[in-house]
The first five atom37 places (N, CA, C, CB, O) and aatype in JSON, in Angstrom:
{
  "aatype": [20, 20, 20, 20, 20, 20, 20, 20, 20, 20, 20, 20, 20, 20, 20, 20, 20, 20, 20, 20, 20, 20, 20, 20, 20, 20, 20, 20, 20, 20, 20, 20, 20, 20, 20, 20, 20, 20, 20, 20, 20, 20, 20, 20, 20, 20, 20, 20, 20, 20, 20, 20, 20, 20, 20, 20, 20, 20, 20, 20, 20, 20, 20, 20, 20, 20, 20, 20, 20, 20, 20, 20, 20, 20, 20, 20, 20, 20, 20, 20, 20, 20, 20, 20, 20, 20, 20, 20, 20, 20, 20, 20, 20, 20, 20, 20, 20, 20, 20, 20, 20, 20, 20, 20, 20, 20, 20, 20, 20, 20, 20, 20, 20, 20, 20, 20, 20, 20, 20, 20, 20, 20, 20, 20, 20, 20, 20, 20, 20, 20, 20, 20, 20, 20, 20, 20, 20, 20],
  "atom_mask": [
    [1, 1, 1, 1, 1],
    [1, 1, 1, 1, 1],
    [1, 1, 1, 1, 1],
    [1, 1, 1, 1, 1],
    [1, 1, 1, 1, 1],
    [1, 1, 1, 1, 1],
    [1, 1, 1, 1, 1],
    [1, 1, 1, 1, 1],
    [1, 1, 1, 1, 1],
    [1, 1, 1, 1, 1],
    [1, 1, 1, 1, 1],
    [1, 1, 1, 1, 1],
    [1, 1, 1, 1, 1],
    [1, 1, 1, 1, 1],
    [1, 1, 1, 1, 1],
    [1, 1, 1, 1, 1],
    [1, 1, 1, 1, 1],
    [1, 1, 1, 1, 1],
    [1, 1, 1, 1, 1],
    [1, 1, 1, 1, 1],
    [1, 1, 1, 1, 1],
    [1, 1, 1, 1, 1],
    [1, 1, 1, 1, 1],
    [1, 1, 1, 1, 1],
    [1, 1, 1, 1, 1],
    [1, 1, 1, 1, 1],
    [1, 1, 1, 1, 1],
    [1, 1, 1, 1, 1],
    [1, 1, 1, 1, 1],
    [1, 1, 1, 1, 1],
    [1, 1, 1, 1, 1],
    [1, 1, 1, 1, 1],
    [1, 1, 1, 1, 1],
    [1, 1, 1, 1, 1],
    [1, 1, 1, 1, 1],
    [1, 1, 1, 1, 1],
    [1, 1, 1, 1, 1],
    [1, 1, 1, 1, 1],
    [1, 1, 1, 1, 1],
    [1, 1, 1, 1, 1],
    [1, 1, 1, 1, 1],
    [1, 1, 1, 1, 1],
    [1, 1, 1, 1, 1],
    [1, 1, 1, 1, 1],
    [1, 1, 1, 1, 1],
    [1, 1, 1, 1, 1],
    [1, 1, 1, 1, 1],
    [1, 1, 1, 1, 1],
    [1, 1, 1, 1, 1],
    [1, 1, 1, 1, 1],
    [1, 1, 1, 1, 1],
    [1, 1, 1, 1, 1],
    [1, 1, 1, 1, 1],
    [1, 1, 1, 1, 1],
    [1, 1, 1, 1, 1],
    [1, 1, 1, 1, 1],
    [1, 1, 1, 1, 1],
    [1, 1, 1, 1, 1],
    [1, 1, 1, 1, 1],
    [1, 1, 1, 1, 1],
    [1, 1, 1, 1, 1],
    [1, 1, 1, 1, 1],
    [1, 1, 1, 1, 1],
    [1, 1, 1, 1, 1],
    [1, 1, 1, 1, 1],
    [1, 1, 1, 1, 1],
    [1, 1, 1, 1, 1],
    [1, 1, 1, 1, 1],
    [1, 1, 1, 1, 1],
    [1, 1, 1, 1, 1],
    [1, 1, 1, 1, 1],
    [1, 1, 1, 1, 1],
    [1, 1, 1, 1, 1],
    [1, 1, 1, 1, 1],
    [1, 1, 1, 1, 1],
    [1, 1, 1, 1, 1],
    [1, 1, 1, 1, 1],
    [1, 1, 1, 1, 1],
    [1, 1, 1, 1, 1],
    [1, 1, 1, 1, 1],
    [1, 1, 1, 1, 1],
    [1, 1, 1, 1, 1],
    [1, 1, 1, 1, 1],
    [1, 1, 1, 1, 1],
    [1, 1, 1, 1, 1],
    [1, 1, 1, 1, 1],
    [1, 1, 1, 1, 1],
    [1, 1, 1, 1, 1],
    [1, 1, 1, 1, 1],
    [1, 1, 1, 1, 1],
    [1, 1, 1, 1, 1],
    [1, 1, 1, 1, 1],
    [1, 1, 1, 1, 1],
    [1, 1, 1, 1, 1],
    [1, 1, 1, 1, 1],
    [1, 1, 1, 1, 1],
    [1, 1, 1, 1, 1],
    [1, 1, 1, 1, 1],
    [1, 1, 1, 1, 1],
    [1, 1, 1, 1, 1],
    [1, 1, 1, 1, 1],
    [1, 1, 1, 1, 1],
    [1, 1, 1, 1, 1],
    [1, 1, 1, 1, 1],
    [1, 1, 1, 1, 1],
    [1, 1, 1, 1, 1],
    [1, 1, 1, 1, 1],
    [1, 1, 1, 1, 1],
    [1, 1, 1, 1, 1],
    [1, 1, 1, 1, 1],
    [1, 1, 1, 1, 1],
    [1, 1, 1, 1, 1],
    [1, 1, 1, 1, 1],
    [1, 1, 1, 1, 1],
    [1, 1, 1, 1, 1],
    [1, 1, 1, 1, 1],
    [1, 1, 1, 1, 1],
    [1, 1, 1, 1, 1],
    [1, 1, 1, 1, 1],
    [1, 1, 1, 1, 1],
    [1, 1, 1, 1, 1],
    [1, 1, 1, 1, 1],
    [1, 1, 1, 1, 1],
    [1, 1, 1, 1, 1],
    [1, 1, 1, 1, 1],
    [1, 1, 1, 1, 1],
    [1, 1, 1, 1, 1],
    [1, 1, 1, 1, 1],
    [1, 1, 1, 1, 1],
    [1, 1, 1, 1, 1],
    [1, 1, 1, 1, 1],
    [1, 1, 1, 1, 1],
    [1, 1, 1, 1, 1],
    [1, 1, 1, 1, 1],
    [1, 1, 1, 1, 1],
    [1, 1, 1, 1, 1],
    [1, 1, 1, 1, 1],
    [1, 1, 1, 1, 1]
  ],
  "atom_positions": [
    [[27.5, -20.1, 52.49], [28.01, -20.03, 51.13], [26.89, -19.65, 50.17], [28.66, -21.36, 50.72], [25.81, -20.24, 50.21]],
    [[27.13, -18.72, 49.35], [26.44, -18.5, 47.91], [25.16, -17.87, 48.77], [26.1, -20.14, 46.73], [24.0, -18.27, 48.71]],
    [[25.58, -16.99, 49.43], [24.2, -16.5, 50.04], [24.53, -14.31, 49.72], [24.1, -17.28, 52.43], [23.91, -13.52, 50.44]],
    [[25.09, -14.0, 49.1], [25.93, -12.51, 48.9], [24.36, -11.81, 49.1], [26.99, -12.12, 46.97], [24.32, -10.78, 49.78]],
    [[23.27, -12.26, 48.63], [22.32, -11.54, 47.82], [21.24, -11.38, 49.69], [21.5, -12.76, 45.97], [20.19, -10.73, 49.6]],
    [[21.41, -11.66, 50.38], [20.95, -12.09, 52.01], [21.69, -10.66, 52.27], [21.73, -13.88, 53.0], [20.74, -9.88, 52.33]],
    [[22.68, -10.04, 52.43], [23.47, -9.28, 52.99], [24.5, -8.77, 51.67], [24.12, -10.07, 54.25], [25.72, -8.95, 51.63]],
    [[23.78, -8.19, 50.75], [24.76, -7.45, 49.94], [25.87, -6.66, 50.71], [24.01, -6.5, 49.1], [27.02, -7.09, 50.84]],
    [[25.43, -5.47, 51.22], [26.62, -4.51, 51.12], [27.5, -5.11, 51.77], [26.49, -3.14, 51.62], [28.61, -4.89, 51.29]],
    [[27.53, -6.27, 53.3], [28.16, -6.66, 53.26], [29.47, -7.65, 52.52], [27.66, -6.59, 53.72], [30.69, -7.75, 52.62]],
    [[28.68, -8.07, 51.97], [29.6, -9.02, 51.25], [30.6, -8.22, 49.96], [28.53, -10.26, 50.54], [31.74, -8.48, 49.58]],
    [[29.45, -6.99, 49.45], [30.18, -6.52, 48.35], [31.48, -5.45, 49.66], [28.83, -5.44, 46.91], [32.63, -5.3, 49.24]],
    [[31.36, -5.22, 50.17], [32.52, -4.44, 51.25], [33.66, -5.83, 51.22], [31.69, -3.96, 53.34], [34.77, -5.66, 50.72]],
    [[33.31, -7.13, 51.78], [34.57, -7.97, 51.63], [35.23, -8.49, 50.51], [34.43, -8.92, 52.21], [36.37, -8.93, 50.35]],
    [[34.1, -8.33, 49.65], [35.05, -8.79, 48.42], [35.9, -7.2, 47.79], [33.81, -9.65, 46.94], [37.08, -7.3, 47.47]],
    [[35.23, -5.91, 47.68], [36.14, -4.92, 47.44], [37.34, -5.01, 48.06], [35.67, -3.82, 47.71], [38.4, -4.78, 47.49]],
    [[37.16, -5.53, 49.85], [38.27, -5.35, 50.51], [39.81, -6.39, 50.03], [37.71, -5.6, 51.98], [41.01, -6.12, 49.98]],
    [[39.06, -7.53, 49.75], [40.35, -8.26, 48.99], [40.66, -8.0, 47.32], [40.09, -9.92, 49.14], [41.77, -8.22, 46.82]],
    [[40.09, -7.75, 46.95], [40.64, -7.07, 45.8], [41.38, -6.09, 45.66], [39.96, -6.77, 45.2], [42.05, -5.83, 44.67]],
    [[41.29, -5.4, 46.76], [42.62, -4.27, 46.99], [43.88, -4.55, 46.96], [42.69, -3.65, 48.18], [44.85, -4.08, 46.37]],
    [[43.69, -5.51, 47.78], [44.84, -6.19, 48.25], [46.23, -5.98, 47.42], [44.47, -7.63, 48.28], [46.39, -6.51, 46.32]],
    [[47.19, -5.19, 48.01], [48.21, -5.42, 46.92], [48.76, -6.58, 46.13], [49.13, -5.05, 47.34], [49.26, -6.33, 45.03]],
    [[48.73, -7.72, 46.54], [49.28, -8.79, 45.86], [48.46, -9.6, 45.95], [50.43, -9.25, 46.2], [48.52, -10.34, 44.96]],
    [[47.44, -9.97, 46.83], [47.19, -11.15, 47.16], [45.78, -10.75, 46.6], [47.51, -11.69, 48.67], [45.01, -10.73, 47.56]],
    [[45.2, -10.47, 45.58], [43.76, -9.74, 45.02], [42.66, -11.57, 44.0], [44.57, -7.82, 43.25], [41.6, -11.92, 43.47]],
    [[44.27, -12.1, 44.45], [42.88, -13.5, 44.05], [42.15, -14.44, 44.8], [43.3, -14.56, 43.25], [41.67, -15.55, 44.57]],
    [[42.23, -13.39, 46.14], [41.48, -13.97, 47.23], [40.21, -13.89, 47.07], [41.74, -13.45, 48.39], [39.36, -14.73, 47.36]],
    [[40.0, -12.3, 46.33], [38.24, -11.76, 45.69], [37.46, -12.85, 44.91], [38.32, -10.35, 44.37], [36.28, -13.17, 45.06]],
    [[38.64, -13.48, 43.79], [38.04, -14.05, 42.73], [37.48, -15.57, 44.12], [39.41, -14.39, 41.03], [36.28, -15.83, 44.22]],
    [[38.32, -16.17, 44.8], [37.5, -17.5, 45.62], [36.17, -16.4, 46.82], [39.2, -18.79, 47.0], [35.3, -16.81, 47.59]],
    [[36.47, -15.42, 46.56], [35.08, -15.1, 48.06], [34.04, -14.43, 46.84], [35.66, -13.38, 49.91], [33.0, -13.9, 47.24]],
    [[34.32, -14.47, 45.49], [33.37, -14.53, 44.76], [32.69, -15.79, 43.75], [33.69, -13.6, 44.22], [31.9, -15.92, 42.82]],
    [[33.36, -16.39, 44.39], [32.77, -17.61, 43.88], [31.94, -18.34, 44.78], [33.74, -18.46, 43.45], [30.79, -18.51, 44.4]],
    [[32.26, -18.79, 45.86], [32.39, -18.83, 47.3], [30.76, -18.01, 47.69], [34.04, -17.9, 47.88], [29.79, -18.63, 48.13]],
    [[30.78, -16.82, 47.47], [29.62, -16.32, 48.44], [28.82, -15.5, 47.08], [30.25, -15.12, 50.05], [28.0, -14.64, 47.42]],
    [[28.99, -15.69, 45.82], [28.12, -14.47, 44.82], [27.61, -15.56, 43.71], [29.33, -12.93, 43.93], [26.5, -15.48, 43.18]],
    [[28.84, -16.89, 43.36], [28.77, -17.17, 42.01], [27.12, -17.96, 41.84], [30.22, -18.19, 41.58], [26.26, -17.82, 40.97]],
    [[27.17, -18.82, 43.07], [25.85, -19.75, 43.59], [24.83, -19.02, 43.91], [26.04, -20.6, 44.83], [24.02, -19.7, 44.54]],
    [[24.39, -17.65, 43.71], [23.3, -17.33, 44.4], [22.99, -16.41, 43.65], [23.37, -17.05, 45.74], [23.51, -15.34, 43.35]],
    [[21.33, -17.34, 43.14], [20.74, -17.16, 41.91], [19.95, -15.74, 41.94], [19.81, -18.4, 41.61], [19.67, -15.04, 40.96]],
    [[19.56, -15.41, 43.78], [19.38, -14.21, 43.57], [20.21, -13.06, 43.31], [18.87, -14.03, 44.28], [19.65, -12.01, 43.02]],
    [[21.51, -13.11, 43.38], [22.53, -12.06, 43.15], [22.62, -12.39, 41.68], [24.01, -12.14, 44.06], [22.44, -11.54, 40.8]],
    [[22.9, -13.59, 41.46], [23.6, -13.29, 39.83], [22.19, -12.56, 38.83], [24.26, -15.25, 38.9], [22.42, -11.51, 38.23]],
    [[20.89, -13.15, 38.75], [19.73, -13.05, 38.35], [19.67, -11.15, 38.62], [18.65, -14.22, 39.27], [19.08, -10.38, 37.87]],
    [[20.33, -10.81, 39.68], [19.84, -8.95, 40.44], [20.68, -8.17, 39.56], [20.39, -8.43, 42.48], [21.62, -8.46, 38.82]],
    [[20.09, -7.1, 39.85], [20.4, -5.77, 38.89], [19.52, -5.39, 37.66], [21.8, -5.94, 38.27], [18.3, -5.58, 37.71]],
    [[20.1, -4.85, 36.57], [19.87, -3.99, 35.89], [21.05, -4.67, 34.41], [20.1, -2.47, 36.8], [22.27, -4.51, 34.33]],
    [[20.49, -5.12, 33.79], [21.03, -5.54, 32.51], [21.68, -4.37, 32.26], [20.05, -6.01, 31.37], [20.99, -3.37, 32.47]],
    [[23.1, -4.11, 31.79], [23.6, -3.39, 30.82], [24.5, -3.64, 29.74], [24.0, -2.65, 31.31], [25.03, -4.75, 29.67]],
    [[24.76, -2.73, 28.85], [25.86, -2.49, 27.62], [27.08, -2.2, 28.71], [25.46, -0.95, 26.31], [27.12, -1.52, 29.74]],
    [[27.98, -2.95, 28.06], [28.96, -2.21, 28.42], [30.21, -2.35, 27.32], [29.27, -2.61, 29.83], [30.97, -3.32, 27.31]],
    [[30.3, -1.31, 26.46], [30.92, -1.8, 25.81], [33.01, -1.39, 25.68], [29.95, -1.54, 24.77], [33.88, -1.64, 24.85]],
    [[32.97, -0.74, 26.91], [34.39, -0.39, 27.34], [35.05, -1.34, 28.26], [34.41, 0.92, 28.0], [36.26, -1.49, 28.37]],
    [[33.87, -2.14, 29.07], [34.06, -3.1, 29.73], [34.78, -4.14, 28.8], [32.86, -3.45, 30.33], [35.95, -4.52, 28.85]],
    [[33.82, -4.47, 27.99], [34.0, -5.81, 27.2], [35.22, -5.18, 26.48], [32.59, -6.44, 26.12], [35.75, -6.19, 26.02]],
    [[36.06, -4.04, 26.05], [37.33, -3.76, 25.08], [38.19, -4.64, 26.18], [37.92, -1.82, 24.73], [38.8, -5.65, 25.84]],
    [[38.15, -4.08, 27.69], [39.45, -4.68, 28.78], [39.24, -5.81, 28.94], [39.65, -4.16, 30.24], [40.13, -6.42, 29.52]],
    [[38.01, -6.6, 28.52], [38.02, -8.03, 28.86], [38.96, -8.6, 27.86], [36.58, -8.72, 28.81], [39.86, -9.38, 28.18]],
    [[38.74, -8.19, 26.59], [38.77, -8.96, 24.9], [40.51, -8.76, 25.25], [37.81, -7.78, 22.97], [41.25, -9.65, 24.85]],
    [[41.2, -7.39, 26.12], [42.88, -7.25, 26.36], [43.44, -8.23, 27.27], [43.32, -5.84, 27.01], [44.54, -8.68, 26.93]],
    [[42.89, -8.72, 28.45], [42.91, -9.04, 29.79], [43.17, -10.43, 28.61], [41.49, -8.67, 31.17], [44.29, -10.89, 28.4]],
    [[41.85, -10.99, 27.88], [42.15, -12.53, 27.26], [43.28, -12.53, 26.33], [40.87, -13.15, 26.39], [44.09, -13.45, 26.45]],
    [[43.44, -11.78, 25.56], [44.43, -11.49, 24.84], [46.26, -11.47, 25.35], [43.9, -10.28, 24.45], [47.27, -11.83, 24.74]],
    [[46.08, -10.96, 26.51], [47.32, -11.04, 27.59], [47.78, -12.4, 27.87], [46.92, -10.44, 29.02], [48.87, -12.79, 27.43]],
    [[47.03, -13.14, 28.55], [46.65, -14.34, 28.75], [47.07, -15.71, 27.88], [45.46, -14.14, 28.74], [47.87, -16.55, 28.29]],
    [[46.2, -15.78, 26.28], [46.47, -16.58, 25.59], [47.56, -16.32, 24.29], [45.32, -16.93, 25.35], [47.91, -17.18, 23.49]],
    [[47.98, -14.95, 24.32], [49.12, -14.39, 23.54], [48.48, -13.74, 22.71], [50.1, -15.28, 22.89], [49.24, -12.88, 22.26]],
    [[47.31, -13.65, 22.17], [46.4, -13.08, 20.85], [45.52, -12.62, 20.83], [46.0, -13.67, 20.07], [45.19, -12.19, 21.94]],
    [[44.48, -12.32, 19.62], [43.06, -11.73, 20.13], [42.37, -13.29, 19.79], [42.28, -10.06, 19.09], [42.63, -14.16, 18.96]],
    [[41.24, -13.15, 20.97], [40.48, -14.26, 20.6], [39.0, -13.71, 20.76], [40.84, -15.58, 21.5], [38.61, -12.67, 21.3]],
    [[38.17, -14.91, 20.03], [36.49, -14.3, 20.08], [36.08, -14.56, 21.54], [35.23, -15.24, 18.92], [36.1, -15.66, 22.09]],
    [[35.72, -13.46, 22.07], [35.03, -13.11, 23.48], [33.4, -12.9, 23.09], [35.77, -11.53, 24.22], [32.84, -11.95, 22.55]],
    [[32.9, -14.13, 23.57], [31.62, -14.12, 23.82], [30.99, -13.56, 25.25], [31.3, -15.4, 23.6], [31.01, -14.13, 26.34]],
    [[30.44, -12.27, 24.93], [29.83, -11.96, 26.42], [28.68, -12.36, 26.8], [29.68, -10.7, 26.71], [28.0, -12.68, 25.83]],
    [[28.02, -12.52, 28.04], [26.85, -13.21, 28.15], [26.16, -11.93, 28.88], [26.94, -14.75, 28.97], [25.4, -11.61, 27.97]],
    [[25.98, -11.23, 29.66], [25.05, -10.23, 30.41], [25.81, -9.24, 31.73], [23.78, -11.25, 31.1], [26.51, -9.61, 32.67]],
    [[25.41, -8.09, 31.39], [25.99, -7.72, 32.29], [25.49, -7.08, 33.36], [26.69, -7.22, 31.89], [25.01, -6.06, 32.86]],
    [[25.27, -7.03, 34.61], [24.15, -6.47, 35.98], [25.27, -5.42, 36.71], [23.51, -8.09, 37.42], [26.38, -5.4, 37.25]],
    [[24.08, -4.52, 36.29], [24.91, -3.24, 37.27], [23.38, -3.5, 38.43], [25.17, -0.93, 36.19], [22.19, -3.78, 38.33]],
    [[24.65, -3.14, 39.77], [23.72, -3.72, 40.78], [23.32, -1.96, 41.41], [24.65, -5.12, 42.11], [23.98, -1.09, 41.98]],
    [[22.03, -2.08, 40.96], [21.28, -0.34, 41.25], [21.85, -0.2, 43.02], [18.75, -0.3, 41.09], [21.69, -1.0, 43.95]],
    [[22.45, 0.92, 43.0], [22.81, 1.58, 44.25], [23.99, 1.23, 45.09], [21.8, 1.45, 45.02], [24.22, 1.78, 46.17]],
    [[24.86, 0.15, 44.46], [25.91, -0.09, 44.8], [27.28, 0.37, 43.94], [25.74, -1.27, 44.98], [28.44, 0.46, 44.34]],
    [[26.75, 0.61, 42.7], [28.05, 0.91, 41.88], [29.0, -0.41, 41.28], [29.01, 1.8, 42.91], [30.12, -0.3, 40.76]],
    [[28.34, -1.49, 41.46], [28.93, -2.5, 41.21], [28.26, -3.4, 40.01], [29.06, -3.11, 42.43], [27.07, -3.69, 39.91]],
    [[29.68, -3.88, 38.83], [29.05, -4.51, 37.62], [29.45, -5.89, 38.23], [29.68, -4.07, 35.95], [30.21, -6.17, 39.16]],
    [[28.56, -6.78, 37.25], [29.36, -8.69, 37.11], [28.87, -8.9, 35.74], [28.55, -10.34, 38.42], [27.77, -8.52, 35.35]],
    [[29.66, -9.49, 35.07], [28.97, -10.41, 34.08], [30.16, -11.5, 33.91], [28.46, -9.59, 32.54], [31.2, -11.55, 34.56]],
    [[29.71, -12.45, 32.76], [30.13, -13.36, 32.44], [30.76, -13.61, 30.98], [29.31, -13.98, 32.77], [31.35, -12.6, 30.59]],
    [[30.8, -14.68, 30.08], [30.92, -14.89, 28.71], [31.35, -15.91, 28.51], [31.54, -14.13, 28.06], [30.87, -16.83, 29.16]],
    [[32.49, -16.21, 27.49], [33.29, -17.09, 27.28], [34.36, -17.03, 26.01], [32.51, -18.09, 27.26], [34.1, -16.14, 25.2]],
    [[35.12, -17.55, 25.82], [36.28, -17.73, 24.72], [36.61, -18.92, 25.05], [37.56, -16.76, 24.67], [36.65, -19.49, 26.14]],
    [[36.96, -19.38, 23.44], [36.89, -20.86, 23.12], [36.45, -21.64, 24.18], [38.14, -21.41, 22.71], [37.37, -21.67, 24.99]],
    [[35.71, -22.14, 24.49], [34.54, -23.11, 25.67], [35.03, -22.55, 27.04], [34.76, -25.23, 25.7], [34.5, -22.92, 28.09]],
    [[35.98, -21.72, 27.0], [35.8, -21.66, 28.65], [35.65, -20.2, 29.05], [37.17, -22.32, 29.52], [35.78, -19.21, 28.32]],
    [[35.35, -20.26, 30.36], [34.39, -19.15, 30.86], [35.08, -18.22, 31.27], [33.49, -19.44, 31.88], [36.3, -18.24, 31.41]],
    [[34.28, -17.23, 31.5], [34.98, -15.94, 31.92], [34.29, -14.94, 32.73], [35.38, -15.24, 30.79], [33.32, -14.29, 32.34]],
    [[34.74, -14.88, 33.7], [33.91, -14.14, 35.23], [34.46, -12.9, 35.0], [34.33, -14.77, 37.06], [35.58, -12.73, 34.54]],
    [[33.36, -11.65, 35.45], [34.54, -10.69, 35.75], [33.56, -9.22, 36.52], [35.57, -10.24, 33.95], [32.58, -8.68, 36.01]],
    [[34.03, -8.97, 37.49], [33.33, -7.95, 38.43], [34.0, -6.68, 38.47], [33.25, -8.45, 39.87], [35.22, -6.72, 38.35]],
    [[33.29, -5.17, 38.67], [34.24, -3.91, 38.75], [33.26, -3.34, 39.74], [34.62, -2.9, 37.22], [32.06, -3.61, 39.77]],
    [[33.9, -2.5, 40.56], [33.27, -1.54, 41.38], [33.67, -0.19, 41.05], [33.53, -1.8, 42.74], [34.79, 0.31, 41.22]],
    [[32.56, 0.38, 40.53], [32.79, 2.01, 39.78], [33.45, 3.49, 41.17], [30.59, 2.61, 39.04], [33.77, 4.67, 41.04]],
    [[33.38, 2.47, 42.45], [33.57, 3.43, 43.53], [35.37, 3.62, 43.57], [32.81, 2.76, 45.1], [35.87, 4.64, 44.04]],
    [[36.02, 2.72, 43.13], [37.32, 2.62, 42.86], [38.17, 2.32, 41.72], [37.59, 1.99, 43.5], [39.38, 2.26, 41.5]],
    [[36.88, 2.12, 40.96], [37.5, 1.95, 39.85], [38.58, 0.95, 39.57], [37.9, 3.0, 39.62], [39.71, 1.19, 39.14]],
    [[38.04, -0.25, 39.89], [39.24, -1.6, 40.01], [38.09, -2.93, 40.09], [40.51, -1.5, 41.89], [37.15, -3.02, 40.89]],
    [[38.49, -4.05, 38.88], [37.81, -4.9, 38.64], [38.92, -5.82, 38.54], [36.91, -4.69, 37.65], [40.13, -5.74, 38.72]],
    [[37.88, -6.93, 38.1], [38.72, -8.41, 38.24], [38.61, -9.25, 37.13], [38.24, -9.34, 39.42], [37.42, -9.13, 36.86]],
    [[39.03, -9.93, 36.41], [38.42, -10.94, 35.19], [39.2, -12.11, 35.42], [38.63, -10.41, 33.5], [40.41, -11.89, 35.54]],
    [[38.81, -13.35, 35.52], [39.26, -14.36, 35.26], [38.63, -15.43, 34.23], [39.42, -14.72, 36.32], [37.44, -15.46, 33.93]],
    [[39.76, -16.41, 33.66], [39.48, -17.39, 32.45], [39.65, -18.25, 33.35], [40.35, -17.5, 31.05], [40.37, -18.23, 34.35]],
    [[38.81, -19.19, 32.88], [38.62, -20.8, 33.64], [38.05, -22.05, 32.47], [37.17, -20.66, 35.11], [36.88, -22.04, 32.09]],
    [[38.9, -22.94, 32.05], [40.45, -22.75, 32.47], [41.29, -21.76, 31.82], [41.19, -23.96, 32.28], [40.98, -21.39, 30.69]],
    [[42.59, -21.17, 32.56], [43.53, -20.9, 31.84], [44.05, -20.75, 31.07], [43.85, -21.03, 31.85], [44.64, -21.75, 30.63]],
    [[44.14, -20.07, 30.68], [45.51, -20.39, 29.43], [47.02, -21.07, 29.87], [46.04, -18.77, 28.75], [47.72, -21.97, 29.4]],
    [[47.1, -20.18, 30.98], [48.36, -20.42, 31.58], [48.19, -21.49, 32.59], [48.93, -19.18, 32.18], [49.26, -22.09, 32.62]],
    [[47.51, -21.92, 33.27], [47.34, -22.62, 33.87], [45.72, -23.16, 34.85], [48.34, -22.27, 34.28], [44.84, -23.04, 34.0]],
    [[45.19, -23.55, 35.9], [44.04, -23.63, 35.95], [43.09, -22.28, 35.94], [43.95, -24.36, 36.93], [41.94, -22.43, 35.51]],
    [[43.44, -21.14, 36.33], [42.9, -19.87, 36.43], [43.75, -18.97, 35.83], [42.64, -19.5, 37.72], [44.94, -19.28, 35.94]],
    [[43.4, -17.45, 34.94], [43.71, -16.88, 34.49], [43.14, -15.66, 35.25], [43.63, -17.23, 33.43], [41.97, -15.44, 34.93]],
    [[43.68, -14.75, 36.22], [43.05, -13.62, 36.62], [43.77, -12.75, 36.6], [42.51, -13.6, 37.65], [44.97, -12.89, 36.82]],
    [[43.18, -11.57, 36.3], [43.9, -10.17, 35.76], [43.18, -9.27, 36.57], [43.75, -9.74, 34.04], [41.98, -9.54, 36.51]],
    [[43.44, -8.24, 37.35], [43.08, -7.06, 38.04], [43.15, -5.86, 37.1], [43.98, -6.87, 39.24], [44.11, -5.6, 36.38]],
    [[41.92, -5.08, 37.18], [41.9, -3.9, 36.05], [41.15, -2.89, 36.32], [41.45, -4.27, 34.75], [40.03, -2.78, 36.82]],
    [[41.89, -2.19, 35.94], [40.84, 0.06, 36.07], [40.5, 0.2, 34.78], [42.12, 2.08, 36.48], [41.32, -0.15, 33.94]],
    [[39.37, 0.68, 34.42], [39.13, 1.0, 33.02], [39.98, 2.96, 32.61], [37.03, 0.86, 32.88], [40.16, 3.95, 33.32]],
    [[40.13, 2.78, 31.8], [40.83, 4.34, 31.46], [40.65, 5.36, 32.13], [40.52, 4.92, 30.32], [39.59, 5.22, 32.75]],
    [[41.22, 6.51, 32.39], [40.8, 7.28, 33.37], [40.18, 8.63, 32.5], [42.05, 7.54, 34.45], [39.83, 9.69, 33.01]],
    [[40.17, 8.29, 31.13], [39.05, 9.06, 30.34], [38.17, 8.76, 29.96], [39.2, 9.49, 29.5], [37.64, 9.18, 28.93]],
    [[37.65, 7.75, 30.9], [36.08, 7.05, 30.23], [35.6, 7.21, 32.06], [36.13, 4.69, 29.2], [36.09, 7.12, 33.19]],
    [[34.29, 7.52, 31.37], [33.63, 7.36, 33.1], [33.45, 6.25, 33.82], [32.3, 7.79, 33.29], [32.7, 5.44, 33.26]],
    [[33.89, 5.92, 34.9], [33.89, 4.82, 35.46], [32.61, 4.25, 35.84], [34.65, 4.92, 36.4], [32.62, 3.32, 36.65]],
    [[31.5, 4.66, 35.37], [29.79, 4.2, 35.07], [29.92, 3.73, 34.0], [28.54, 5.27, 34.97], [29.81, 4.41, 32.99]],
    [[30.24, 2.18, 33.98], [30.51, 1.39, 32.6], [29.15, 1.32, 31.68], [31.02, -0.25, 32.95], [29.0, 0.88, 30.54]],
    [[28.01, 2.05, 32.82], [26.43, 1.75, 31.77], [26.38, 2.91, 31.2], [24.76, 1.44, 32.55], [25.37, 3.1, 30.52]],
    [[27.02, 3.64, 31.25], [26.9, 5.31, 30.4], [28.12, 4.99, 29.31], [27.39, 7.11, 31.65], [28.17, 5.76, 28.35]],
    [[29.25, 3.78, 29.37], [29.6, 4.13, 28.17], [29.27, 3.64, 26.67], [30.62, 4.05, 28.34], [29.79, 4.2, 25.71]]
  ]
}
């Protein structure tokens, strides 16, 4: 557990692979908690970026969620050099907010903890298909 950063590509290959998943895509959010959230060398790795198209689908994704717009505090975001893959974090009103994209498919994940709706809030998401899916170029 919490070891992702030992064997990246592997791990980033199983968590893409459940996020595909047609229905069942909140299997990603526990094998990212599970094997990425604890491991200080993965979260600490990458390449700080802006992302500021990222953070519009987060601020919608919360908005979906709690019925409104609310203040989305972002905390950092790591594009992981040579994988194509973002994570960052934040929060709205005290609780947190995870959320990972892989630019190779263009399909990310965000969840609120807690809920709005209930203990987890997770939303599956593509950013526009007129913005480049290199969230550090936008």
């Amino acid at each position: 557990m919490n070891n992702a950063s030992k064997d990246l590509p592997h791990h980033l290959s199983v968590l893409l692979e459940r996020l595909q998943h047609p229905t069942d895509y909140e299997k990603a959010l526990h094998y990212f908690l599970e094997e990425f959230a604890g491991d200080a060398d993965f979260v600490m790795g990458g390449d700080v970026v802006q992302t500021p198209v990222l953070y519009a689908i987060i601020r919608q994704i919360i908005k979906g969620a709690s019925g409104e717009l609310r203040p989305f505090l972002p905390a950092k975001v790591f594009r992981m050099h040579g994988h194509g893959f973002h994570h960052g974090s934040g929060s709205v009103e005290g609780r947190a907010v995870l959320f990972f994209h892989f630019e190779s498919v263009n399909k990310g994940l965000a969840a609120i903890i807690p809920g709005y709706n209930g203990p987890v809030d997770v939303a599956r998401f593509s950013l526009p298909a007129t913005l480049p899916v290199d969230t550090s170029k936008n």
